[in-house]
C-alpha positions as CSV (number, residue, x, y, z in Angstrom):
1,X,-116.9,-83.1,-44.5
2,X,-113.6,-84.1,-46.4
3,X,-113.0,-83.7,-50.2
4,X,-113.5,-87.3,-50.6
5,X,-117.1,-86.8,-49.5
6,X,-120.3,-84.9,-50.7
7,X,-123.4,-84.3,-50.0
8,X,-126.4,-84.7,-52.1
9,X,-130.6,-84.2,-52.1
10,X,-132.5,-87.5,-52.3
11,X,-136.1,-88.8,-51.7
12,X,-136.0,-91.4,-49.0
13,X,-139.0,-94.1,-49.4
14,X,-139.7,-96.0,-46.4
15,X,-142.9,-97.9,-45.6
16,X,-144.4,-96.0,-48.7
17,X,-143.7,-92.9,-47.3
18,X,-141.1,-90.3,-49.0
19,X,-138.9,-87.9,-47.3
20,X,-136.7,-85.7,-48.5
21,X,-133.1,-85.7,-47.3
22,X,-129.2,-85.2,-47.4
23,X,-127.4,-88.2,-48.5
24,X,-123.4,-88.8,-48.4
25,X,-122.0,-89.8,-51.2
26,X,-118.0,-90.9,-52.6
27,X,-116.6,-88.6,-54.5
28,X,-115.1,-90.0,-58.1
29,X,-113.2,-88.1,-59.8
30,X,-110.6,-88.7,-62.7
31,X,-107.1,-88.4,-61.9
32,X,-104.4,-88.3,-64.8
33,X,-100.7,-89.3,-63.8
34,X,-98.0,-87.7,-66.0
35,X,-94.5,-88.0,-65.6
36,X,-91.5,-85.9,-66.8
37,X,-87.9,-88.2,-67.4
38,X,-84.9,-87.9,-68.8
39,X,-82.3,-85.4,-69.2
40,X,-84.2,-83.0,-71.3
41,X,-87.3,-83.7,-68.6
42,X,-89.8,-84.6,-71.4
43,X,-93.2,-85.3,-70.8
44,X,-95.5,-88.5,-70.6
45,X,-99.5,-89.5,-70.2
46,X,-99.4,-92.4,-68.4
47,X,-102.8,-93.1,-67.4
48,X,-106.3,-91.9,-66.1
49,X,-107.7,-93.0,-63.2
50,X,-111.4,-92.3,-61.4
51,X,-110.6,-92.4,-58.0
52,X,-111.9,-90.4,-55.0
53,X,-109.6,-87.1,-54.5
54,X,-106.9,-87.6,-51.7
55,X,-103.3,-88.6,-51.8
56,X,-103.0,-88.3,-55.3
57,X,-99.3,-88.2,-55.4
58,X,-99.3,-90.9,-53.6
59,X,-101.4,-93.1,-56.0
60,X,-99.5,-92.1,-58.4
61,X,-96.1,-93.1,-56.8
62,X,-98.0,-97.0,-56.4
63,X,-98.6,-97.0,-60.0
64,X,-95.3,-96.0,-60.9
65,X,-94.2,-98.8,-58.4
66,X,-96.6,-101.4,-59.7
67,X,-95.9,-100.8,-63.4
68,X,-92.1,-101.2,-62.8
69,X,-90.9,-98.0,-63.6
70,X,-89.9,-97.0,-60.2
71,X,-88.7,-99.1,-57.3
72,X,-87.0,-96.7,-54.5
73,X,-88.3,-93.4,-53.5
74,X,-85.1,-92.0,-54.9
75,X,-85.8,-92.1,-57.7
76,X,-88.4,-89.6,-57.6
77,X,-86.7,-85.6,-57.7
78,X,-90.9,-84.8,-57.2
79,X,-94.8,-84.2,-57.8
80,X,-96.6,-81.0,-58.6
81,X,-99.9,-80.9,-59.3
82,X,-101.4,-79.5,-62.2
83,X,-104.7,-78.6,-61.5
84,X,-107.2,-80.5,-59.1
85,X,-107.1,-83.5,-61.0
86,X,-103.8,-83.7,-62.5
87,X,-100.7,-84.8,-60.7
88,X,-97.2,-85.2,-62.3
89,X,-94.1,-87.2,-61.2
90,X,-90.5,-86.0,-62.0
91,X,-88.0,-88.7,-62.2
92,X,-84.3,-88.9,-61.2
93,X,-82.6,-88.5,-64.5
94,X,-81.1,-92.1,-64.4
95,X,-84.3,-93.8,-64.3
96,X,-84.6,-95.9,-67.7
97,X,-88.1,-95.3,-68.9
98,X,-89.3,-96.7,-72.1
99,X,-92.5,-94.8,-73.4
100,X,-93.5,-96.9,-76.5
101,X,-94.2,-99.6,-73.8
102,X,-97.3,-97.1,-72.5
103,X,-98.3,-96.6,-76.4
104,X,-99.9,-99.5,-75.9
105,X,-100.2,-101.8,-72.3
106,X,-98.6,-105.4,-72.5
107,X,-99.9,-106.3,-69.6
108,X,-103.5,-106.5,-68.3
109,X,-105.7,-107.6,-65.9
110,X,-107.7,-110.8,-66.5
111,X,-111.1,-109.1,-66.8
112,X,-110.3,-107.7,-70.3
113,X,-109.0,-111.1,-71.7
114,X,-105.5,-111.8,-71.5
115,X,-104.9,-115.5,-70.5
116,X,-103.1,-116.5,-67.1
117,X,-99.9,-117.4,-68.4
118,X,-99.3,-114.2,-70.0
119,X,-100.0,-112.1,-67.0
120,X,-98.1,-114.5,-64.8
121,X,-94.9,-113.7,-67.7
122,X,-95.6,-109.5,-67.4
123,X,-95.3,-109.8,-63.3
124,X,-91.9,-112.1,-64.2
125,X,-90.4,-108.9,-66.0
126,X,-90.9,-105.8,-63.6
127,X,-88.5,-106.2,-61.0
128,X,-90.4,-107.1,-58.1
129,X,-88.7,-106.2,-54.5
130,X,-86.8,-109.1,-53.4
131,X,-88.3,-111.5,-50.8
132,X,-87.2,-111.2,-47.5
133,X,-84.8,-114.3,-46.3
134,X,-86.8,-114.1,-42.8
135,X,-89.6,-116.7,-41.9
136,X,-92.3,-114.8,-40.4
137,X,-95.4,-116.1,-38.7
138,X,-98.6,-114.6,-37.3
139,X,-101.4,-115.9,-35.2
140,X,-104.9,-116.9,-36.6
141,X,-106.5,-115.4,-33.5
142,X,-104.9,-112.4,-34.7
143,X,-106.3,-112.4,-37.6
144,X,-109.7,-112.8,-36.7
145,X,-109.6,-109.6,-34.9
146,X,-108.8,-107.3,-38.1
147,X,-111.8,-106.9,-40.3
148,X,-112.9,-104.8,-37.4
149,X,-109.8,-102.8,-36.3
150,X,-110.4,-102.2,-40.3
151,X,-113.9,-101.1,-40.1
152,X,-113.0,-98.8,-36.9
153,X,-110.7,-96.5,-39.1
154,X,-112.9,-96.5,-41.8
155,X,-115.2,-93.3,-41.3
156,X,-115.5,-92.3,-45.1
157,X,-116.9,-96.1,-45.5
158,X,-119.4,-95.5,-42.2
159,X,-120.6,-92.5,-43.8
160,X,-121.2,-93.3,-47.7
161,X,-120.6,-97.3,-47.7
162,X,-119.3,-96.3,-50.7
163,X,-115.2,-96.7,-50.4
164,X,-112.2,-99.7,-50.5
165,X,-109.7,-99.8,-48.0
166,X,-105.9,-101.3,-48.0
167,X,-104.2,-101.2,-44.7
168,X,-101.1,-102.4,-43.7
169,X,-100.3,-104.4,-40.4
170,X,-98.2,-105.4,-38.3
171,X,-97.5,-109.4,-37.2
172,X,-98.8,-108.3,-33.8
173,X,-102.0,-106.9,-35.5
174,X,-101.1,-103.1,-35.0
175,X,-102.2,-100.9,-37.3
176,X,-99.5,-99.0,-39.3
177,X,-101.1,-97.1,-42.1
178,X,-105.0,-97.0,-44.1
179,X,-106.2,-95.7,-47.1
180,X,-109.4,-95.7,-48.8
181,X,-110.8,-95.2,-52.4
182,X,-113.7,-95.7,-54.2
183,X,-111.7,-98.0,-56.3
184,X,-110.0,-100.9,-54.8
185,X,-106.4,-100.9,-57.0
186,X,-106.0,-96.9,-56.2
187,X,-106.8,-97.9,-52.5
188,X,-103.6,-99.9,-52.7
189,X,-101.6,-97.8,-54.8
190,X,-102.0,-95.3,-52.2
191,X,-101.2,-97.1,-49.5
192,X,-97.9,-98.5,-51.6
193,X,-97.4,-94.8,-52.1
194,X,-97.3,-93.9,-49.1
195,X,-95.1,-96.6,-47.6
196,X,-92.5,-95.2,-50.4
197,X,-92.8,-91.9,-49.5
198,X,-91.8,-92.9,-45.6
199,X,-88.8,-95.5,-47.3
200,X,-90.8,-98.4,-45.9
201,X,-90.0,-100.5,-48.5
202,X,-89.5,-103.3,-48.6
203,X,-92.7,-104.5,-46.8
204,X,-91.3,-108.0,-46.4
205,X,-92.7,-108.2,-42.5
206,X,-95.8,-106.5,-42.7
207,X,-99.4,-108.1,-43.4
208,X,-102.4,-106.5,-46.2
209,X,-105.7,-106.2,-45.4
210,X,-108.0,-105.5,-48.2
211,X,-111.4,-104.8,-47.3
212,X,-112.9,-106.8,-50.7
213,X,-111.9,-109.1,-52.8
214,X,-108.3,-110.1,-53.8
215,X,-107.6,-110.1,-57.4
216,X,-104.5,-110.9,-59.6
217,X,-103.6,-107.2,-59.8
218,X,-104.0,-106.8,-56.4
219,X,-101.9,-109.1,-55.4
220,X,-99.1,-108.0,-58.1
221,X,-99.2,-104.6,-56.8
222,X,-98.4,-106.7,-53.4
223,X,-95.8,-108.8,-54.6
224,X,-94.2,-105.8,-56.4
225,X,-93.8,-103.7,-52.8
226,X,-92.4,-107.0,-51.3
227,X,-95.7,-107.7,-49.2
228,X,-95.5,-111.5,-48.2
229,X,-98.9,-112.0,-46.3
230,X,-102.3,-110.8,-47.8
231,X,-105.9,-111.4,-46.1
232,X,-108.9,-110.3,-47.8
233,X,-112.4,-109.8,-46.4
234,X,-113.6,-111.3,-49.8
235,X,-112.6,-114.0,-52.1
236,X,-109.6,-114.4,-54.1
237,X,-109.9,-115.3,-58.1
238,X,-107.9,-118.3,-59.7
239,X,-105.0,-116.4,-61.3
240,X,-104.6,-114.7,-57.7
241,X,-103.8,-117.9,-55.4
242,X,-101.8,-119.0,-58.7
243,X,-99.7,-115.4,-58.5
244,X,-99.5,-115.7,-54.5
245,X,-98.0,-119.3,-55.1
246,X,-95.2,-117.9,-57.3
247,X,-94.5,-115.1,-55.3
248,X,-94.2,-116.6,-51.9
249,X,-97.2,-115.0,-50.9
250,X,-99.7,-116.3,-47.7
251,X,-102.7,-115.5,-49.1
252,X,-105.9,-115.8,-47.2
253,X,-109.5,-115.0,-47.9
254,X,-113.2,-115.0,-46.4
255,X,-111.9,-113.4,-43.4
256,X,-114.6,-113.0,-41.0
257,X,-114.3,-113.2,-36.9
258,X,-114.3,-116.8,-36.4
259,X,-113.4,-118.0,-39.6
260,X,-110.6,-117.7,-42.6
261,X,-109.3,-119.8,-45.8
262,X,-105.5,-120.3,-46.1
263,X,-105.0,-120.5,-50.3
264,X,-101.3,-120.6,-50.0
265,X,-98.0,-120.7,-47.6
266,X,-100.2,-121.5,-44.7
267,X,-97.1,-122.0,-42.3
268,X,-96.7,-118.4,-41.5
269,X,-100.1,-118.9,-39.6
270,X,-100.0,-120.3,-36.0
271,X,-102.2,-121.9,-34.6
272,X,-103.5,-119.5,-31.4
């Protein structure tokens, strides 16, 4: 059983009968991200996290990505971590970081009451990568086939039903990396993380698949690693397709085996 996993006793209740059993279960767990900048390498709190342990530096490398603070991987000198749930970043000495912006967060995600037009003016601000000149197209008969190549890779989810996936794929459908987490944002951030540890960025040809529901951070975090096509299993919020719009972003959602919803840029689907 991996780390991200545990098990745990329960009473099963079936046809009024009770059993006692082994359940699987996510792990959560919280995760703080420090970094260490400047000349004199001084030390910042940047956030706490709950996420399900596993490829902590690179959720922490997304989140450095999606808040604007880094953009290439070299710009990173490392990551230790401190402790089991503690991971720290240590920046190339030229990165400009300003810490009174983390006193207090400008920018924040719809569900805690910032209007549309302000989080629309923080994404404006943080640099995303530039978008790629190229007109790229894929096939809706593609697509229908990827909520269950995602479900095939998926064995945390098969065992607790409990976990998010991100996964990145090609325009041909191929699968080119996964990762999972009990919460859907760290999900990504460790999939961006990973794509900047491998100097895969930007991601201007390749296509997300989220295995929920795609919200406006979600699709920031996107737009910030230069992803142009996003397809959710789930549906999309207002302030999402409005985001995708801005961005250049195909966004698609209700993606089942027979069926999708194009929100915006629909001309990079064929249809075959």
């Amino acid at each position: 059983m991996s780390n991200s996993t545990q098990s745990v006793p329960i009473v099963r209740f079936s046809s009024a009968t009770a059993r006692r059993r082994q359940d699987i279960l996510t792990v959560e767990e919280p995760l703080g991200i420090r970094i260490r900048y400047g000349m004199a390498l001084q030390s910042k709190d940047l956030s706490i996290t709950m996420r399900t342990p596993g490829h902590d530096e690179e959720l922490a490398l997304g989140f450095l990505l999606s808040e604007g603070i880094i953009t290439r991987s070299d710009q990173v000198v490392g990551a230790t971590a401190e402790g089991p749930n503690q991971v720290t970043i240590i920046l190339h000495e030229t990165v400009a970081f300003d810490p009174t912006r983390f006193e207090r967060h400008v920018y924040t995600t719809s569900s805690c009451g910032i209007c549309g037009k302000a989080s629309l003016d923080a994404v404006r601000v943080q640099n995303p990568q530039k978008s790629s000149p190229q007109i790229w197209t894929v096939a809706a008969s593609m697509l229908y086939q990827l909520p269950a190549l995602l479900r095939q890779q998926q064995a945390d989810f098969d065992n607790t039903g409990g976990l998010h996936a991100s996964a990145l794929f090609s325009a041909e459908g191929k699968l080119r990396s996964l990762r999972e987490d009990v919460g859907r944002h760290n999900a990504l951030d460790k999939l961006i993380g990973a794509a900047l540890l491998n100097d895969w960025l930007p991601l201007h040809d390749q296509l997300l698949l989220l295995s929920g529901r795609a919200s406006f951070e979600l699709i920031q975090k996107a737009g910030l690693a230069g992803i142009s096509f996003v397809a959710s299993v789930g549906a999309p919020s207002t302030l999402a397709v409005d985001l995708a719009q801005e961005m250049d972003i195909t966004l698609v959602g209700f993606l089942k085996k027979d069926r999708f919803n194009v929100y915006t840029h629909a001309d990079r689907i064929l249809e075959i």
